[in-house]
N, C-alpha and C positions, 0 to 999 in steps of 0.2 A: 558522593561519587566524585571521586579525582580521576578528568580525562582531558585527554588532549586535543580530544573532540571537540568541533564546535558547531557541529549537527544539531539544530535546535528538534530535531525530530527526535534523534536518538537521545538525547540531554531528556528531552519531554518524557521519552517511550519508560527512561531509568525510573525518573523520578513518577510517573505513573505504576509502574512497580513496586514501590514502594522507596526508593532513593531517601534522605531526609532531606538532600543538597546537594547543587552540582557547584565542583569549584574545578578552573581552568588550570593546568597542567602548570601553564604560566604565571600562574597566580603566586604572589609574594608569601613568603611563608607566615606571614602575620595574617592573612587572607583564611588560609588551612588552619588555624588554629584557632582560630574565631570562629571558623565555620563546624570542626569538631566541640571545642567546649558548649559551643552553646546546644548544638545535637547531647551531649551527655548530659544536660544541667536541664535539656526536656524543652528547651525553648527552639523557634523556629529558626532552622540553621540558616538560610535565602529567606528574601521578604516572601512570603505569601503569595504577592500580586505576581512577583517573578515566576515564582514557581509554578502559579497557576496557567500564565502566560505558557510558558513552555508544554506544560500538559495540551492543552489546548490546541496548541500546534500539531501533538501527537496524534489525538483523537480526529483532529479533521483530516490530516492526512490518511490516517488508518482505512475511516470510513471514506475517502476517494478512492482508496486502494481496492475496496469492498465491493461497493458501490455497482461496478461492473457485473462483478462476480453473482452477485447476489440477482442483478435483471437478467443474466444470462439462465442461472436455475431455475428461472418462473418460466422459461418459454419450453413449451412442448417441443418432443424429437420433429416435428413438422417444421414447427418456424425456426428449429436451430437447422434446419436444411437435413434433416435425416429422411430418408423414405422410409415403409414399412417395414421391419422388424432393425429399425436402428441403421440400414443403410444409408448410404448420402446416395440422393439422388444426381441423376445423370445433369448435368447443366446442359442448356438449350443450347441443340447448334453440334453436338459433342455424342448424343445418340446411336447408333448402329443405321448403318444408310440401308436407306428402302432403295431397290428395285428401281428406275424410273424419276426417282425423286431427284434432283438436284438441292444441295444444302448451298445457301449464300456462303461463300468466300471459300467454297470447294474446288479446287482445280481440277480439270483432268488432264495427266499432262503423261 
C-alpha cells in the first residue's frame, strides 16, 4: 500500500486486509522498489514486527469502537430507558400535572 497517510489505524485496518506493505508517499523510490520486489519474490515486504505492530493498533481501536456498542445491545428496552411496547418513558418532574399537586421548580405565574 502506497499512502500518504500516516494513520497508524488506517495503515493497520490495510494491512489487516490483506496489504503485504505499507510504504509512505514520501518514501525514496529505492524504498518502493525494495518493498515491491521483495512482495513479488514472496518475501516479507515490512519487517513482521512492524506490521504486526500496526495491525494491532487496528484491532484495539476497532474493538473500543465496538465495545460500546456491543454493552448497549445486552440491555433490555427497560434499562435503555424505553417504557412498554418500545416507548421512552416520561422523565421525572416532566409528567402531566395532577389537579392540586404542585411539581418542584413549577411556577405559576
Amino acid at each position: 500500500m502506497l499512502s500518504g497517510t500516516a494513520s497508524n489505524t488506517r495503515i493497520g485496518a490495510a494491512l489487516d486486509a490483506g496489504a503485504l506493505a505499507w510504504v509512505p508517499e514520501m518514501a525514496p523510490i529505492a524504498v518502493l522498489l525494495r518493498a515491491v520486489r521483495a512482495a513479488l519474490a514472496g518475501r516479507d515486504a515490512m519487517p513482521p514486527a512492524r506490521r504486526d505492530q500496526y495491525v494491532a493498533v487496528f484491532r484495539r481501536r476497532r474493538a473500543e469502537r465496538e465495545e460500546p456498542a456491543v454493552k448497549l445491545g445486552r440491555l433490555t428496552p427497560r434499562a435503555r430507558g424505553a417504557g412498554p411496547a418500545g416507548r421512552r418513558a416520561p422523565r421525572a418532574g416532566r409528567g402531566p400535572a395532577l389537579p392540586g399537586v404542585r411539581r418542584p421548580g413549577l411556577r405559576r405565574g
